[in-house]
PyMOL CGO cylinders between C-alpha atoms (Angstrom):
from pymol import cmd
from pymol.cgo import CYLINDER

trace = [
    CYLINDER, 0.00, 0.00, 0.00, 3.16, 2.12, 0.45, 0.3, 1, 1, 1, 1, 1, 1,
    CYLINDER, 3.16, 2.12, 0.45, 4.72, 1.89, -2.62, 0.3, 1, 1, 1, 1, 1, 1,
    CYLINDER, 4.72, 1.89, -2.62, 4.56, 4.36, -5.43, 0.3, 1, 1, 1, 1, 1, 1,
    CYLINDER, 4.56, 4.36, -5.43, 2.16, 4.00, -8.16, 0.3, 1, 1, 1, 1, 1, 1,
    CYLINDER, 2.16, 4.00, -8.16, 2.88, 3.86, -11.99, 0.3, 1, 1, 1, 1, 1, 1,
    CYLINDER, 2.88, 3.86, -11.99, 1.34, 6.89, -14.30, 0.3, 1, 1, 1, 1, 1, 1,
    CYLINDER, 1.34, 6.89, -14.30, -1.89, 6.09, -15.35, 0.3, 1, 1, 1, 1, 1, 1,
    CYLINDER, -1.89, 6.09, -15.35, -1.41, 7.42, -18.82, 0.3, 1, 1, 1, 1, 1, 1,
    CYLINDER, -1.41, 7.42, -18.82, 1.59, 8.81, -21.18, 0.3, 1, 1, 1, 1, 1, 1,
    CYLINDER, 1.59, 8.81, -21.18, 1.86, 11.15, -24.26, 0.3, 1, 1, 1, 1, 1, 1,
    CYLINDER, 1.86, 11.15, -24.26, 3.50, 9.98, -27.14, 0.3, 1, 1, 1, 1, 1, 1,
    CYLINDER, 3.50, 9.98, -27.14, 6.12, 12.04, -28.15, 0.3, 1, 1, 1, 1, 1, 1,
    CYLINDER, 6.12, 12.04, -28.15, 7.21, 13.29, -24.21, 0.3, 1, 1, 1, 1, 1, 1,
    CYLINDER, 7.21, 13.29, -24.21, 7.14, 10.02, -22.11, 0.3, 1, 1, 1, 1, 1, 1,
    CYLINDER, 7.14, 10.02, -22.11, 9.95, 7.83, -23.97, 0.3, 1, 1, 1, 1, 1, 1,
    CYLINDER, 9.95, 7.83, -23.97, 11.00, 6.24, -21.50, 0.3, 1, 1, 1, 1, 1, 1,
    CYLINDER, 11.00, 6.24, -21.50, 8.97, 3.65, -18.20, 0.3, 1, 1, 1, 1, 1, 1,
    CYLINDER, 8.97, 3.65, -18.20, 10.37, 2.44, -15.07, 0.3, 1, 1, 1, 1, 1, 1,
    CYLINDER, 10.37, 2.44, -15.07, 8.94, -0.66, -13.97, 0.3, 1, 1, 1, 1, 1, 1,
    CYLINDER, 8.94, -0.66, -13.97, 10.38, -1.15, -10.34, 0.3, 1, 1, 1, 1, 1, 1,
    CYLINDER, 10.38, -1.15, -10.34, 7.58, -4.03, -9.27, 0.3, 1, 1, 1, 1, 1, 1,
    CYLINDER, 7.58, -4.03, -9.27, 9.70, -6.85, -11.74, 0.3, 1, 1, 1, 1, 1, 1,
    CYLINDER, 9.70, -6.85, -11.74, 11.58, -9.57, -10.64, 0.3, 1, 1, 1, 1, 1, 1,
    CYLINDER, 11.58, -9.57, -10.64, 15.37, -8.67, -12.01, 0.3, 1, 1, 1, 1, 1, 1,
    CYLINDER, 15.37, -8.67, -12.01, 16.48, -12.26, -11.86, 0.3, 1, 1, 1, 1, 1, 1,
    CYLINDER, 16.48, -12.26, -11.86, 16.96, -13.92, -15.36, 0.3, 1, 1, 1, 1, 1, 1,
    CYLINDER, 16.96, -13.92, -15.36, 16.61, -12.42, -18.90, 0.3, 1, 1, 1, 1, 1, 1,
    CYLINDER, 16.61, -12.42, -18.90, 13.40, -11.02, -19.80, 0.3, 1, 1, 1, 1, 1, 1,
    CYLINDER, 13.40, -11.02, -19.80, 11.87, -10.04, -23.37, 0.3, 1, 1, 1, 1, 1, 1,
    CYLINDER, 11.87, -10.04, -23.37, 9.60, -7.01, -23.52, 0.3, 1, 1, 1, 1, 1, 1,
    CYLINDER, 9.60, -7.01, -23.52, 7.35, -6.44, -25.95, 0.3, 1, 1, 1, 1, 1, 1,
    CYLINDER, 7.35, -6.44, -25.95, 4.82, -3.35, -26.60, 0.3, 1, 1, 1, 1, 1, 1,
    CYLINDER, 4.82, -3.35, -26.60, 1.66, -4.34, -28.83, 0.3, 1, 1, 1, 1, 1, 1,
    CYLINDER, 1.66, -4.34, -28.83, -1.57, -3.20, -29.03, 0.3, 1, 1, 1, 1, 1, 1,
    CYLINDER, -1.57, -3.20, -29.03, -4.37, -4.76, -28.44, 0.3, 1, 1, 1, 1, 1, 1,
    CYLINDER, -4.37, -4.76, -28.44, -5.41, -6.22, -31.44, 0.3, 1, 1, 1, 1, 1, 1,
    CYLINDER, -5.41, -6.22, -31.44, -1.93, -7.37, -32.28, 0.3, 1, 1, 1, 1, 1, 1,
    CYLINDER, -1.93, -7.37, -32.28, -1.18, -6.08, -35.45, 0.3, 1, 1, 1, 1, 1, 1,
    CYLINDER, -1.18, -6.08, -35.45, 1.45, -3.40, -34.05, 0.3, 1, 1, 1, 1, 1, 1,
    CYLINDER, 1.45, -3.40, -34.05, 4.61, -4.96, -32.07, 0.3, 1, 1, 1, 1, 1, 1,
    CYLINDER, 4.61, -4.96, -32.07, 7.77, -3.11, -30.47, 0.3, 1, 1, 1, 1, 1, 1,
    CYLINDER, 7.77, -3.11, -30.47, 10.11, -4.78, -28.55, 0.3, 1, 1, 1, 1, 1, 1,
    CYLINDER, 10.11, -4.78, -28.55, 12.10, -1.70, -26.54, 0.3, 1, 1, 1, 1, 1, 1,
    CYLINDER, 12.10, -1.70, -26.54, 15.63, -1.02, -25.38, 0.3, 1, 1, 1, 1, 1, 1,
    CYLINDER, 15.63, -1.02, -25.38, 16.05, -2.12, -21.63, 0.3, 1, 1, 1, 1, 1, 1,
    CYLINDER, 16.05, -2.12, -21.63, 18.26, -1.07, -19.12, 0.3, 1, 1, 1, 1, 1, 1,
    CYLINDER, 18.26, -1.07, -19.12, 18.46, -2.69, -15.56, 0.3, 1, 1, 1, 1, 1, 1,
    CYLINDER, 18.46, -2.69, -15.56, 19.73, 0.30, -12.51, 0.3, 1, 1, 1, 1, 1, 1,
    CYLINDER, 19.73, 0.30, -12.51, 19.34, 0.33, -9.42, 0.3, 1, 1, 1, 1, 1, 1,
    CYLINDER, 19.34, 0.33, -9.42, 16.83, -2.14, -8.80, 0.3, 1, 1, 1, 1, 1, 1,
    CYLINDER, 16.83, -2.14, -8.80, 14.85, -0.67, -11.58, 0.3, 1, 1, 1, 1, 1, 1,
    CYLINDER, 14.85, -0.67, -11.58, 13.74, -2.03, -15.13, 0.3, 1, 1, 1, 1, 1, 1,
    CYLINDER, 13.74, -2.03, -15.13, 14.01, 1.14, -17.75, 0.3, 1, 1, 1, 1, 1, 1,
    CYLINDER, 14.01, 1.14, -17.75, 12.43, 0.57, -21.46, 0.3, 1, 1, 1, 1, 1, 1,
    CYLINDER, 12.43, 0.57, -21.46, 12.95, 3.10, -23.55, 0.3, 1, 1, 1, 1, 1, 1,
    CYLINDER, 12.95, 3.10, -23.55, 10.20, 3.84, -26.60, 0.3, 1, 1, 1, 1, 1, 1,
    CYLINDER, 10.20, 3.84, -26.60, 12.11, 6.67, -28.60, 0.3, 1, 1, 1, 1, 1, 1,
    CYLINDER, 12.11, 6.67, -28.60, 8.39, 7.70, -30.12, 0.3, 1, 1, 1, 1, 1, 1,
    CYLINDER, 8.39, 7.70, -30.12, 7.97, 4.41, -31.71, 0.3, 1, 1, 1, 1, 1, 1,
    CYLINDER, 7.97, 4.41, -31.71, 4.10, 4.06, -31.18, 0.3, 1, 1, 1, 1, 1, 1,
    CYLINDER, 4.10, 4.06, -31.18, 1.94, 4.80, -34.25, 0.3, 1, 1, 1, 1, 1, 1,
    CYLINDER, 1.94, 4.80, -34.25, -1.03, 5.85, -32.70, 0.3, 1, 1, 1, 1, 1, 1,
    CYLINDER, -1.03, 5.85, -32.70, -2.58, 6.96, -29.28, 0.3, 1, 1, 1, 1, 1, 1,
    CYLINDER, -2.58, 6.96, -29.28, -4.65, 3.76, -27.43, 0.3, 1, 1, 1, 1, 1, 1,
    CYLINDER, -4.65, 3.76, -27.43, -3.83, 1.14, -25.09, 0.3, 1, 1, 1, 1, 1, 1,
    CYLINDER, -3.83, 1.14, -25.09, -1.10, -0.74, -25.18, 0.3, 1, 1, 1, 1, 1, 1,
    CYLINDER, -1.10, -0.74, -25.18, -0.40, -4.23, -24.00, 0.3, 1, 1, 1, 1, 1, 1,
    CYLINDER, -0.40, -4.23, -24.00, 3.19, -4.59, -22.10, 0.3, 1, 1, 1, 1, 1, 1,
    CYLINDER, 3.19, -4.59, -22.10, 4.50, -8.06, -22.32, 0.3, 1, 1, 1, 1, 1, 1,
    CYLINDER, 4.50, -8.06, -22.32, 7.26, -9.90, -20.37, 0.3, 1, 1, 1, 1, 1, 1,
    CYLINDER, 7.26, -9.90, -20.37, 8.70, -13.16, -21.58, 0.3, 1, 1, 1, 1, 1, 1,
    CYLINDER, 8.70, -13.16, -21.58, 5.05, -13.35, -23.62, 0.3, 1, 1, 1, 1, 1, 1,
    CYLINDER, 5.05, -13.35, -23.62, 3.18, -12.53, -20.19, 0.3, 1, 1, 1, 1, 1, 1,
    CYLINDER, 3.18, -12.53, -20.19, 1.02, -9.68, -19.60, 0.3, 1, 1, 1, 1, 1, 1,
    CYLINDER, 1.02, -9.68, -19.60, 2.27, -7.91, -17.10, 0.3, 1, 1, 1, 1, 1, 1,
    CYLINDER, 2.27, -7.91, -17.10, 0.23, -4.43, -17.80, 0.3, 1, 1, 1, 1, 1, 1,
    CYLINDER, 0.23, -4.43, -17.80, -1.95, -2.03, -20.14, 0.3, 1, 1, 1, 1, 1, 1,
    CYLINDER, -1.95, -2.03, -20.14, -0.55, 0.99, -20.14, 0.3, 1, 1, 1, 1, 1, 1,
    CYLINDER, -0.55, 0.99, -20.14, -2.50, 4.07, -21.94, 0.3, 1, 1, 1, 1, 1, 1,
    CYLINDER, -2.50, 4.07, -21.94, -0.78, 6.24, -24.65, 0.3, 1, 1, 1, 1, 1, 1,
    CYLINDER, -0.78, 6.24, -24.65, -2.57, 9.39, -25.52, 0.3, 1, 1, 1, 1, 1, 1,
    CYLINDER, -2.57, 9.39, -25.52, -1.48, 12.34, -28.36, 0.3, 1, 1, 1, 1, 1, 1,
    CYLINDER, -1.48, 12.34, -28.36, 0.02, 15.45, -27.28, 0.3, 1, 1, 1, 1, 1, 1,
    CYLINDER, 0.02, 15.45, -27.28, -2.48, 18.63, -26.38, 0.3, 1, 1, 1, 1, 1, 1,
    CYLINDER, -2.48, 18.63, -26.38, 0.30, 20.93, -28.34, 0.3, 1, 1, 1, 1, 1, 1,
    CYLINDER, 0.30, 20.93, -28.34, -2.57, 21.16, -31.01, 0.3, 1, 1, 1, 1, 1, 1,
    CYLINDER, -2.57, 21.16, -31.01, -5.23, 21.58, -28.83, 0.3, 1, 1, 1, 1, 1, 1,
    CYLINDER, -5.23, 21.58, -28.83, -3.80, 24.88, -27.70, 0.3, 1, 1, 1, 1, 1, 1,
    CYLINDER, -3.80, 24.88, -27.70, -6.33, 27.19, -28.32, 0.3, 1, 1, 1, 1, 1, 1,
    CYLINDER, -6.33, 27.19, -28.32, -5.90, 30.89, -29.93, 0.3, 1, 1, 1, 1, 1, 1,
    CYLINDER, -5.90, 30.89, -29.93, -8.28, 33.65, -29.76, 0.3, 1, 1, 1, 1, 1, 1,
    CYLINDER, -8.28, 33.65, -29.76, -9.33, 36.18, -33.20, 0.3, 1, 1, 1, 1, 1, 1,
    CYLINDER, -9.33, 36.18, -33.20, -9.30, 39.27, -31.91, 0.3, 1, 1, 1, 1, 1, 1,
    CYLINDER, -9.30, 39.27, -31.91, -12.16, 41.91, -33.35, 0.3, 1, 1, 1, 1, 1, 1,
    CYLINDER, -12.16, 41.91, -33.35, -10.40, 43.24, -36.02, 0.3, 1, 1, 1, 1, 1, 1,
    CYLINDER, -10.40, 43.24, -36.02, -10.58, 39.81, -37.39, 0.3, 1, 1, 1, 1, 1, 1,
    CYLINDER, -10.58, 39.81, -37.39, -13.97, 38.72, -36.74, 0.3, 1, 1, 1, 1, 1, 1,
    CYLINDER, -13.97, 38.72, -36.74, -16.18, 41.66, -37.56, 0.3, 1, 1, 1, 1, 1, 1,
    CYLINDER, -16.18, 41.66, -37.56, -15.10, 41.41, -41.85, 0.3, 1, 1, 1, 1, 1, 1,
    CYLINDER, -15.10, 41.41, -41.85, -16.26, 37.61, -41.12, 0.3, 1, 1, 1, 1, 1, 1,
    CYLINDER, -16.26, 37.61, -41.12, -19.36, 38.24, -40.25, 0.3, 1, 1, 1, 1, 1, 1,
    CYLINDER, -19.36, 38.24, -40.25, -20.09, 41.42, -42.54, 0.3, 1, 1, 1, 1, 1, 1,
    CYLINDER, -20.09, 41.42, -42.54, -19.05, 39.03, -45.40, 0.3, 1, 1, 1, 1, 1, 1,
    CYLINDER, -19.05, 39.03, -45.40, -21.31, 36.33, -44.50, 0.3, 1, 1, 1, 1, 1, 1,
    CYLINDER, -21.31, 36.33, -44.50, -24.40, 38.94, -44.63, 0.3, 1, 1, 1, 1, 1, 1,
    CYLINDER, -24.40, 38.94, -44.63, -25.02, 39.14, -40.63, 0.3, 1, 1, 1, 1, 1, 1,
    CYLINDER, -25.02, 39.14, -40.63, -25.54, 42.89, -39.36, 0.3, 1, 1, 1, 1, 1, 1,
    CYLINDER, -25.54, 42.89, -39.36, -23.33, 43.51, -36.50, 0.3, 1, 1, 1, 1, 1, 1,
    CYLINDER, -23.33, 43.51, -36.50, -23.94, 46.42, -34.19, 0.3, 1, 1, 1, 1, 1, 1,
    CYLINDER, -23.94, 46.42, -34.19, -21.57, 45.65, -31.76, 0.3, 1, 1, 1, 1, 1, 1,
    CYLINDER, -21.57, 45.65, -31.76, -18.88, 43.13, -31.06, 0.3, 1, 1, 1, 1, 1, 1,
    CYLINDER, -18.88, 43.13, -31.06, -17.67, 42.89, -27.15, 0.3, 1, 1, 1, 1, 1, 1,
    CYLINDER, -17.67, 42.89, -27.15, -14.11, 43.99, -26.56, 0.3, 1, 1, 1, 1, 1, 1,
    CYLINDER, -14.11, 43.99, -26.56, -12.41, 42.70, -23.63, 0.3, 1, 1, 1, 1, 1, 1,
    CYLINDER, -12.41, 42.70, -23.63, -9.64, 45.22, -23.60, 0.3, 1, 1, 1, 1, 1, 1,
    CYLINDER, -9.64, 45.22, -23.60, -11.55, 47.40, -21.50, 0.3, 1, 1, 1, 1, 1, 1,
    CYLINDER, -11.55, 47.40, -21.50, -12.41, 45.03, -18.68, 0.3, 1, 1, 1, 1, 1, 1,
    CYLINDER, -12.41, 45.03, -18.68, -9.83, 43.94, -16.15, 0.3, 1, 1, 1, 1, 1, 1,
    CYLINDER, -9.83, 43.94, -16.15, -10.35, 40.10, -15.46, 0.3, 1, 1, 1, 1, 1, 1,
    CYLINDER, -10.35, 40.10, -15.46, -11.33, 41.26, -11.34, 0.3, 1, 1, 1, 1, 1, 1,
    CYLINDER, -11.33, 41.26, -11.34, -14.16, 42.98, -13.33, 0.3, 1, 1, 1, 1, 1, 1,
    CYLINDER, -14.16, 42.98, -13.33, -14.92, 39.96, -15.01, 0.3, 1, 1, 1, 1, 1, 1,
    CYLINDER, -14.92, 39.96, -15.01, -15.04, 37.55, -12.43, 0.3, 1, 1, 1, 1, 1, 1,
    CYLINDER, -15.04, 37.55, -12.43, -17.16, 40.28, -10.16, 0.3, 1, 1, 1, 1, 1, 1,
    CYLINDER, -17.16, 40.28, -10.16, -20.16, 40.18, -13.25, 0.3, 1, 1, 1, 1, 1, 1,
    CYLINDER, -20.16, 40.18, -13.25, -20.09, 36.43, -13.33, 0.3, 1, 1, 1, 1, 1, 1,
    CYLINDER, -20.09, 36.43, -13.33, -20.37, 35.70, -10.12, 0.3, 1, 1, 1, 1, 1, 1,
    CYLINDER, -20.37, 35.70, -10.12, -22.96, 38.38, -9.46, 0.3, 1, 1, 1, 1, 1, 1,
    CYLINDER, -22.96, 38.38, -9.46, -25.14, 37.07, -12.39, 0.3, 1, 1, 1, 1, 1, 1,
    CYLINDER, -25.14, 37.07, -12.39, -24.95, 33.41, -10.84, 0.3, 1, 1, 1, 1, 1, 1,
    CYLINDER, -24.95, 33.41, -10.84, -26.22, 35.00, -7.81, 0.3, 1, 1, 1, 1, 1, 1,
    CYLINDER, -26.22, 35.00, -7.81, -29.23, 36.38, -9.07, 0.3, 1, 1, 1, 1, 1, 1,
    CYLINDER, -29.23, 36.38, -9.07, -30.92, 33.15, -9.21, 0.3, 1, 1, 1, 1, 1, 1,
    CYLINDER, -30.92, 33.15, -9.21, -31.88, 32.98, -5.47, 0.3, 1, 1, 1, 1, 1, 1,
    CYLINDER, -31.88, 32.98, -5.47, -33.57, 36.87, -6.04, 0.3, 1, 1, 1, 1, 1, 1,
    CYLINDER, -33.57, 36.87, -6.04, -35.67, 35.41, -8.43, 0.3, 1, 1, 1, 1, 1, 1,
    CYLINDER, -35.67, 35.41, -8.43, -36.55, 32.44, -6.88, 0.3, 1, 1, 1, 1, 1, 1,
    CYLINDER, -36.55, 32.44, -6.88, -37.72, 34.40, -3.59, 0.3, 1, 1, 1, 1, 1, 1,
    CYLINDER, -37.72, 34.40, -3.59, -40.15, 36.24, -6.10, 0.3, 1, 1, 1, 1, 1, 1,
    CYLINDER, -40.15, 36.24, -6.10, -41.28, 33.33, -7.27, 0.3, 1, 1, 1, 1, 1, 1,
    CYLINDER, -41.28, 33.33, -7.27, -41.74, 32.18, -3.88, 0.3, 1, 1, 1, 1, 1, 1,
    CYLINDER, -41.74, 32.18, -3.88, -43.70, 35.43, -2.86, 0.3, 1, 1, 1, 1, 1, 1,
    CYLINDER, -43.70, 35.43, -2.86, -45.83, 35.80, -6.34, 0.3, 1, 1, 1, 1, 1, 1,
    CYLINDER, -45.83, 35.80, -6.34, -46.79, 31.64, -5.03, 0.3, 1, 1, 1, 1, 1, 1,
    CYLINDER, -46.79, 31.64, -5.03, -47.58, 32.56, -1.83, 0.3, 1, 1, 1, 1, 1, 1,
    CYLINDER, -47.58, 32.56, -1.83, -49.46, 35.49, -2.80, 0.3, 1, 1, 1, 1, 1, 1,
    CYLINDER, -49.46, 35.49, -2.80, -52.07, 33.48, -4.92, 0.3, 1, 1, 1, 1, 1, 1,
    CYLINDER, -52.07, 33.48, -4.92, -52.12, 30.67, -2.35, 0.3, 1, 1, 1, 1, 1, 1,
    CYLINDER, -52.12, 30.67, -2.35, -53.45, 33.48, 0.02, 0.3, 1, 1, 1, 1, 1, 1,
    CYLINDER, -53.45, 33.48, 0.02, -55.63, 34.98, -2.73, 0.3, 1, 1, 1, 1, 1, 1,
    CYLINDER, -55.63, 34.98, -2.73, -57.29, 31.46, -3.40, 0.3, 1, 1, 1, 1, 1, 1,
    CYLINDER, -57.29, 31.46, -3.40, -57.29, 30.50, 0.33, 0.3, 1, 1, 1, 1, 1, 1,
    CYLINDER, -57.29, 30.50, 0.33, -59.28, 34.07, 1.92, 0.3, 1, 1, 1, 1, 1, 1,
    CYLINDER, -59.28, 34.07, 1.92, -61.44, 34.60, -1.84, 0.3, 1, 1, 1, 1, 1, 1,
    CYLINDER, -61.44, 34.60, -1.84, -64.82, 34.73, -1.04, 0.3, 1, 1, 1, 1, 1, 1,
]
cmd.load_cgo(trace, "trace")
């Protein structure tokens, strides 16, 4: 229960390299990295220090999924490669670039919003004072059903 757990997933293209310190080090040992389906093998470079089993991938793996980890044709784990978020980085058009977009596709735009002006304290003041408004209207709805529950109660 003490001992440190493995990563639960890698990126291809930063992790190249796993330490496996739960093996047994005594005799030789074959890796092998394939995928689930088996049509995609690797066998990696190991290196045995300090108690420790290295394998080294050097961005070998074709494709983000699971992959099986094999020892002397035994599974020994599933470890999980996933793609690197560098792409998913996202960047912002600012207004001078969206306003001729939307003239040239025929839409009418009176105003676009330009954060420049705000400071992000400003910002995070209106949100959080617009997700407070909920409870002010749901005392008035509270009050407008109390009001005809009176109404229909005392009606004569």
């Amino acid at each position: 229960m003490g001992g440190k757990m493995d990563k639960m997933s890698y990126t291809i293209g930063i992790d190249k390299m796993l330490v496996l310190s739960d093996l047994n080090l005594e005799g030789d040992r074959r890796f092998l990295f394939s995928n689930a389906e088996r049509t995609f093998e690797l066998m990696p470079a190991s290196e045995v220090r300090n108690g420790k089993v290295y394998l080294y991938l050097n961005d070998n793996l074709p494709e983000s999924g699971f992959y099986d980890l094999l020892v002397n044709d035994t599974l020994n784990r599933v470890t999980a490669w996933n793609e690197s978020r560098i792409e998913s980085k996202m960047v912002f058009a600012d207004r001078n670039d969206i306003e001729p977009q939307f003239k040239k596709a025929g839409f009418d735009v009176a105003a676009v919003l330009d954060t420049s002006d705000f400071a992000t304290a400003d910002l995070v003041e209106a949100m959080a004072h617009q997700s407070s408004q909920w409870k002010l209207f749901a005392l008035i709805a509270l009050l407008a059903l109390l009001g005809e529950i009176a109404v229909l109660r005392f009606w004569k």
